[in-house]
C-alpha positions in Angstrom: 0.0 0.0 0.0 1.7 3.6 -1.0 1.9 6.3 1.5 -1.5 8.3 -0.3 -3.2 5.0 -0.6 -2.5 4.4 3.4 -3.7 8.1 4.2 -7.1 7.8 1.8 -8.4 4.7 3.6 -7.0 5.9 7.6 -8.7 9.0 6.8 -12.0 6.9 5.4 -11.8 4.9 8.2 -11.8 7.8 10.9 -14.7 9.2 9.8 -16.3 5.8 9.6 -17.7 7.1 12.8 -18.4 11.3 12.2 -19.3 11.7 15.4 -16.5 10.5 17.4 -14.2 11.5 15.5 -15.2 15.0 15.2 -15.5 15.2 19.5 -12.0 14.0 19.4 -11.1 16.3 16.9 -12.5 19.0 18.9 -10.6 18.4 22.1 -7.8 18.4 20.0 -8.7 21.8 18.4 -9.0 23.2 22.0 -5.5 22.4 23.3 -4.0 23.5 19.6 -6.1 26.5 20.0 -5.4 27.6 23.2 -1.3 26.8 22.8 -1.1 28.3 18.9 -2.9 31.9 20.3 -0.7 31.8 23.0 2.5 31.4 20.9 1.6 33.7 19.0 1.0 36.7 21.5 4.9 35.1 23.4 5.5 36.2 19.4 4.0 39.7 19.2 5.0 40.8 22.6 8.7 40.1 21.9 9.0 40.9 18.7 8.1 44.5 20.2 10.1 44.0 23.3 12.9 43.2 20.4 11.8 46.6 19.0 12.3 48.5 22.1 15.5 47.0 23.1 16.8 48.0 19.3 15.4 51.8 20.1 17.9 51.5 23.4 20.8 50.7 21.2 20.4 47.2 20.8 22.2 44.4 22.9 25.7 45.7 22.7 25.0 49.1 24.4 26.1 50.4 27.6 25.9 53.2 29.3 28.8 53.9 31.6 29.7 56.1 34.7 31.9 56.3 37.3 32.3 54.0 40.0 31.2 56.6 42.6 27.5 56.4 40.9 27.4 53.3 41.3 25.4 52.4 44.2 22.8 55.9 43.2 22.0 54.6 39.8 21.7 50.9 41.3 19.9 52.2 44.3 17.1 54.4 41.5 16.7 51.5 39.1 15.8 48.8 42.3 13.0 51.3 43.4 11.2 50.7 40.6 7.2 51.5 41.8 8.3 52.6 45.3 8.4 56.1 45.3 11.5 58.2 45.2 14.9 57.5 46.4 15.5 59.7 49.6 18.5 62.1 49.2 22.3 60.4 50.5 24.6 62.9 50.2 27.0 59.8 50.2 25.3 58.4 46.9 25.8 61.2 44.0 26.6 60.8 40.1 30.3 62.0 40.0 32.0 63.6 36.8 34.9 61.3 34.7 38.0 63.6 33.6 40.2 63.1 30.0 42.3 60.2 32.0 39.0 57.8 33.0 38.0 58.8 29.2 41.1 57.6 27.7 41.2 54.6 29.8 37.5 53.3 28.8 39.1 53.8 25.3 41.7 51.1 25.6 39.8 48.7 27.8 39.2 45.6 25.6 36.0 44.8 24.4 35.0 48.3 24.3 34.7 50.0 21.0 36.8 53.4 21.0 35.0 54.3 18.0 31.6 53.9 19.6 32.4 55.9 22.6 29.5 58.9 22.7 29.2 61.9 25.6 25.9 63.2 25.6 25.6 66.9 26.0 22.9 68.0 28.4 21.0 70.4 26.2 17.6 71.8 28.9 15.5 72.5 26.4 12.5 75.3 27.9 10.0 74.5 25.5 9.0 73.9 21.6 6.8 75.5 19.3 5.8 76.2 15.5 4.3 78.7 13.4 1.4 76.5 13.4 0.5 77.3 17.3 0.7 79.9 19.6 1.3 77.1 22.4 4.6 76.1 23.9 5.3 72.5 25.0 8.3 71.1 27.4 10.4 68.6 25.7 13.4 66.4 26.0 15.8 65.9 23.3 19.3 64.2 22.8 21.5 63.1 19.7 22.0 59.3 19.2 25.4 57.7 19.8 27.1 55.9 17.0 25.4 52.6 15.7 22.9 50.7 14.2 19.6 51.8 15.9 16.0 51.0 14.6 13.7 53.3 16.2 10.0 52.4 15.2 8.7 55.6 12.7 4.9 56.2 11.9 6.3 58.9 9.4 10.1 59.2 8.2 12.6 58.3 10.2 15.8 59.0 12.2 17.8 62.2 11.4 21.0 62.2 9.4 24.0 62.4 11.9 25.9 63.6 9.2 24.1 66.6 7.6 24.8 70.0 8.4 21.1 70.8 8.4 19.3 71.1 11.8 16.9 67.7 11.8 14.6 66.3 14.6 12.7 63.1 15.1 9.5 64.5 17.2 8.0 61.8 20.0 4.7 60.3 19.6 1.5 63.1 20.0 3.8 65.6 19.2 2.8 66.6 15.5 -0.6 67.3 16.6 -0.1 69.6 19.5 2.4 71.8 17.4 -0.7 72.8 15.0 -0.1 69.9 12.2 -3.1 67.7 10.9 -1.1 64.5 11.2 2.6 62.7 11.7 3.1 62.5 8.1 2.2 66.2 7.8 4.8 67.4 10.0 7.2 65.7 8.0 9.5 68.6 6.3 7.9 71.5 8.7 10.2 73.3 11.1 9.3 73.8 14.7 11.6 76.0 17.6 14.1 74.8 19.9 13.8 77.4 22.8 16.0 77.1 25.5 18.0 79.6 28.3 21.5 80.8 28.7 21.9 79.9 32.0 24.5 82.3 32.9 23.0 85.2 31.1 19.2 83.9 31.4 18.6 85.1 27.5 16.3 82.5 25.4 18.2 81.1 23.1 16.2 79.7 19.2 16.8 77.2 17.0 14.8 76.0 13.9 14.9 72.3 13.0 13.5 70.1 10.4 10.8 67.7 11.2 12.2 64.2 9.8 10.6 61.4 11.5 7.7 60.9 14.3 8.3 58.2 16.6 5.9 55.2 16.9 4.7 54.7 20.8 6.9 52.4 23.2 7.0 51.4 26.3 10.9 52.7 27.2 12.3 56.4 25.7 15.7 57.0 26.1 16.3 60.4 24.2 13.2 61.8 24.1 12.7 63.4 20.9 16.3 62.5 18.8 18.2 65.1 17.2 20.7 65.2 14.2 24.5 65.7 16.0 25.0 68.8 14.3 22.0 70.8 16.0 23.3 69.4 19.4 26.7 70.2 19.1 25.4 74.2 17.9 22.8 74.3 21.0 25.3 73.1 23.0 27.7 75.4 21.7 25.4 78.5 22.2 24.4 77.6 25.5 27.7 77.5 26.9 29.3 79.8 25.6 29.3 81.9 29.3 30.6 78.5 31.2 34.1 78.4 32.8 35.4 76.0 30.5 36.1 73.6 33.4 32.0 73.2 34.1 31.3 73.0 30.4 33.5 69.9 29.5 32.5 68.1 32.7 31.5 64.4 31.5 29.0 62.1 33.7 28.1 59.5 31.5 29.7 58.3 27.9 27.6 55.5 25.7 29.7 53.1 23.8 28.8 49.3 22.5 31.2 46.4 23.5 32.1 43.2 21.7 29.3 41.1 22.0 30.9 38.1 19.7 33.8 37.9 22.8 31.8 38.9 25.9 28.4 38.7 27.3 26.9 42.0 28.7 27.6 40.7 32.5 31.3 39.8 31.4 31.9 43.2 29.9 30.7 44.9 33.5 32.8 42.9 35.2 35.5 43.8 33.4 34.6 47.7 33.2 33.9 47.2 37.3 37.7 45.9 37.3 38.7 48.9 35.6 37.1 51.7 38.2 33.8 51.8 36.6 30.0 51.1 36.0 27.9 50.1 33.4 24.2 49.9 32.7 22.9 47.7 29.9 19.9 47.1 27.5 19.1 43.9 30.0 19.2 46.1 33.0 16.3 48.3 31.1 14.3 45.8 29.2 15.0 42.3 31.0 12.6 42.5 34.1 9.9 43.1 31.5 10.6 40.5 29.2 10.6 37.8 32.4 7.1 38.9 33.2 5.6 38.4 30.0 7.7 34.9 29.7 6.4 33.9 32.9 3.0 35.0 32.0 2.8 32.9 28.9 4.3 29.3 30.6 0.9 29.6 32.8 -1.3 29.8 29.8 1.3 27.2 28.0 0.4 24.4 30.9 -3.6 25.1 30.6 -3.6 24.7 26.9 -0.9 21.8 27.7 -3.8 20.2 29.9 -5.7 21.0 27.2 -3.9 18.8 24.6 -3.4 15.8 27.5 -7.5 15.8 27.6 -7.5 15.2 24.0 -4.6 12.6 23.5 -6.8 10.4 26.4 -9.5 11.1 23.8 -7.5 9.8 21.3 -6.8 6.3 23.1 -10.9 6.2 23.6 -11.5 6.9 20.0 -9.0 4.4 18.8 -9.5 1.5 21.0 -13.3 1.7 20.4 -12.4 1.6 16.7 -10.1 -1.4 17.0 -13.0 -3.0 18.9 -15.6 -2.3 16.0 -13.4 -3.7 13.1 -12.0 -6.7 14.9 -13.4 -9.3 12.5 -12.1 -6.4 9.3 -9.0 -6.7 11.3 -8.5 -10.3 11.2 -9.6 -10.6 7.5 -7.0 -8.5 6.5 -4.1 -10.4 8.4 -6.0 -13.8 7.5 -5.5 -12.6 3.3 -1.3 -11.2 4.5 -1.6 -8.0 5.7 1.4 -7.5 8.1 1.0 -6.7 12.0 3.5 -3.6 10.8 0.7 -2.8 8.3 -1.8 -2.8 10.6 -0.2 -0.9 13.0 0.7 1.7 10.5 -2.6 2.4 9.4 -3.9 2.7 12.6 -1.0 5.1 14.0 -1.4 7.1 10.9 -5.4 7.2 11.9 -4.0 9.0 15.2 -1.5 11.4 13.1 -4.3 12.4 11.2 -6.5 13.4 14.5 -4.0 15.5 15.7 -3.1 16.9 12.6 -7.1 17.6 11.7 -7.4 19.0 15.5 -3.8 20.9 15.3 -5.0 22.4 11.4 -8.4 23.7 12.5 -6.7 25.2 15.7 -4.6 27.2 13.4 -6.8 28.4 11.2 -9.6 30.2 14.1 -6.5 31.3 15.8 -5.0 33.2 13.2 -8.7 34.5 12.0 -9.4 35.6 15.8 -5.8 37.3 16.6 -6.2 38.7 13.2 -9.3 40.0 13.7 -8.0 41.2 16.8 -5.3 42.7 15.7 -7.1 45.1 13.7 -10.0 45.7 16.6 -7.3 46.8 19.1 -5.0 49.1 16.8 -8.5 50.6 15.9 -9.3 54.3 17.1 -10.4 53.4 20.9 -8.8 50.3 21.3 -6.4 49.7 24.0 -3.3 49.2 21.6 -4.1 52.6 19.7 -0.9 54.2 21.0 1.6 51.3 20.1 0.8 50.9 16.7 4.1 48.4 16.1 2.6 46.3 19.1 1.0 43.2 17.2 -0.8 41.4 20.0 -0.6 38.4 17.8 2.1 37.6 15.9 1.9 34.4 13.1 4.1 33.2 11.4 5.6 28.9 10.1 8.5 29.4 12.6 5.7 29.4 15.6 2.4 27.5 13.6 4.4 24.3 11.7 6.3 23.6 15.4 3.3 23.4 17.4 1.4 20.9 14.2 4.7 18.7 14.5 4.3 18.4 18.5 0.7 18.2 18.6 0.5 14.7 15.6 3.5 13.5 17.4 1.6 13.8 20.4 -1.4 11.9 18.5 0.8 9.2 17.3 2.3 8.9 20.5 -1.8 8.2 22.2 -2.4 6.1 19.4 0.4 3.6 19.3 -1.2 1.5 22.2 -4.6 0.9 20.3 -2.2 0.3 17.2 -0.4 -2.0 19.0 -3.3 -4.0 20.2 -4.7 -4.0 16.6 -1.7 -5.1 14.9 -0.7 -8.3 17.3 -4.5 -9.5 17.2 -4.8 -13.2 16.2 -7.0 -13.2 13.1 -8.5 -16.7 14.1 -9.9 -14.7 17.4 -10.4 -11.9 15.1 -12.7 -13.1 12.4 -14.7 -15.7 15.5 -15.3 -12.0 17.0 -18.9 -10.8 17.2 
């Protein structure tokens, strides 16, 4: 018998009984159902966790300080929900001079070229020609690398024009007096900020280029191009002593993530007089709590799929039982016990992979159809429109097929094995 021949009659022969076979199917359906929608929001809620931790600077990024801050930043980031930290006059961020510069420079791992001081730029407010309103904003150039920063119009600006650009955070467009993100697009808006030595505002024009997408972590607030940084930074210091202008808390650099891990490179920059905050510092306690929230709903759908392979015995044995005497005709005219236990394990496969199919299919027309309900105005993913709740695709669906028809096979190979080693003298004196 070929392979299609032996899947046409296990497939005639399951539905010998519609009934049964569709209950069992359906309990089947149930745990693929529940584990497939469950995959796939593990899939959407990384894949924008992935996003995020790409907006940060991706997994090679640190941001280092001095030793001294050490236990101030450690102590703020462990707060977390509790309020803020109560002054300690013995905790405080300390400046780095040229030597602790130079010296992150030539530790290993580290790359020189990387290495980025943000300037602190206190920007009063921004506005456009489209408003007469003022809003408070952040903004900060981004070091060297490869960051992917989610856009809902344009993009990042170009670190290496001369022209002043700006990448406006989400909601932002529509205060300053423009009908939407992609509107804004081109437009110039004003950088207001104060000398704070003289007290005299202090304008800049940029160029809209981009509008962020919402997320769950900013680092930069709005982004600038390096250029307009470097001028407001320039202008706004110009009154400094030049020994409280070029003081340096913080420097960003990526390491060598092909030699160390991020908690090697720490220990290394801790060796070395230092401290260092990575992208699993920021984005790690988040992605354990969705992890851990999708192993619970793993093990119901899990109990799920047990339920149905015990289905899968009942269906099966009560089968073997009705074609006993078909059974013992077939080894009594040279079927082989492997035959028979072949076409009744392939009977199984199919369950699962009937149960497994039709899971798929209402899964992905549900998250689908969810997908689009919850990105739509009013639902509650309206302000992260990168944030697919579910998230399809063969590399999370064909896995979870495989598991649940070996799963099938795995119920069924005791009713195959019964059917298969039946005497077919007993077999054909069955009534």
């Amino acid at each position: 018998m070929h392979f299609f021949d032996t899947l046409k009659t296990a497939n005639h022969n399951l539905f010998r009984n519609k009934v049964r076979t569709t209950l069992t199917i359906l309990a089947i359906f149930v745990g693929s159902f529940t584990i497939i929608l469950n995959a796939a929001i593990n899939a959407g809620v990384n894949s924008f966790i992935d996003e995020q931790t790409a907006s940060l600077g991706g997994e090679d990024y640190l941001m280092i300080m001095s030793e001294g801050s050490a236990d101030l930043v450690a102590s703020m980031m462990s707060s977390g929900g509790n309020g803020p930290t109560e002054y300690d006059p013995n905790k405080t961020i300390s400046s780095m001079n040229e030597e602790q510069l130079d010296k992150i420079k030539n530790i290993d791992g580290i790359d020189a070229d990387s290495i980025y001081i943000a300037k602190n730029i206190p920007i009063e407010y921004i506005t456009s020609d489209k408003t007469d309103k003022k809003y408070t904003i952040t903004v900060g150039a981004m070091p060297p690398g490869n960051f992917k920063i989610a856009a809902t119009a344009g993009g990042l600006p170009n670190n290496d024009s001369d022209e002043y650009q700006i990448m406006l955070e989400p909601d932002y467009p529509q205060a300053l007096g423009f009908s939407s993100d992609e509107d804004a697009i081109g437009k110039e808006v004003e950088l207001v900020f104060l000398d704070l030595v003289t007290h005299e505002p202090i304008k800049f024009n940029a160029k809209v280029v981009g509008v962020q997408a919402q997320g769950v972590v900013a680092v930069n607030g709005s982004i600038i191009n390096r250029s307009l940084e470097d001028a407001m930074y320039k202008a706004g210091t110009k009154n400094y002593p030049a020994e409280q202008s070029e003081l340096v808390y913080t420097v960003q650099a990526r390491f060598d993530i092909d030699r160390y891990t991020e908690k090697e490179i720490k220990q290394i920059l801790q060796d070395n007089g230092f401290y260092a905050v990575g992208v699993s510092d920021m984005m790690g306690t988040i992605r354990t709590f969705f992890d851990a929230i999708m192993i619970v709903f793993m093990v119901f759908g899990g109990i799920a799929l047990l339920a149905a392979a015990i289905g899968i015995v009942n269906t099966l044995f009560m089968s073997v039982e009705e074609r006993t005497r078909e059974i013992g005709l077939d080894k009594a005219l040279g079927m082989s016990s492997g035959k028979v236990f072949l076409e009744f394990a392939t009977e199984a496969i199919l369950l699962g992979f009937w149960g497994s199919v039709f899971g798929v299919a209402v899964a992905f027309l549900i998250g689908t159809t969810a997908n689009a309900a919850v990105h739509a105005p009013g639902g509650f993913l309206e302000v992260f429109p990168t944030f697919n709740l579910f998230e399809f695709g063969l590399f999370n669906i064909l896995p979870i097929i495989v598991v649940v028809m070996l799963i099938a096979f795995i119920a069924g190979t005791l009713p195959a094995w019964k059917a298969a080693h039946k005497n077919p003298i007993d077999a054909l004196r069955y009534e």
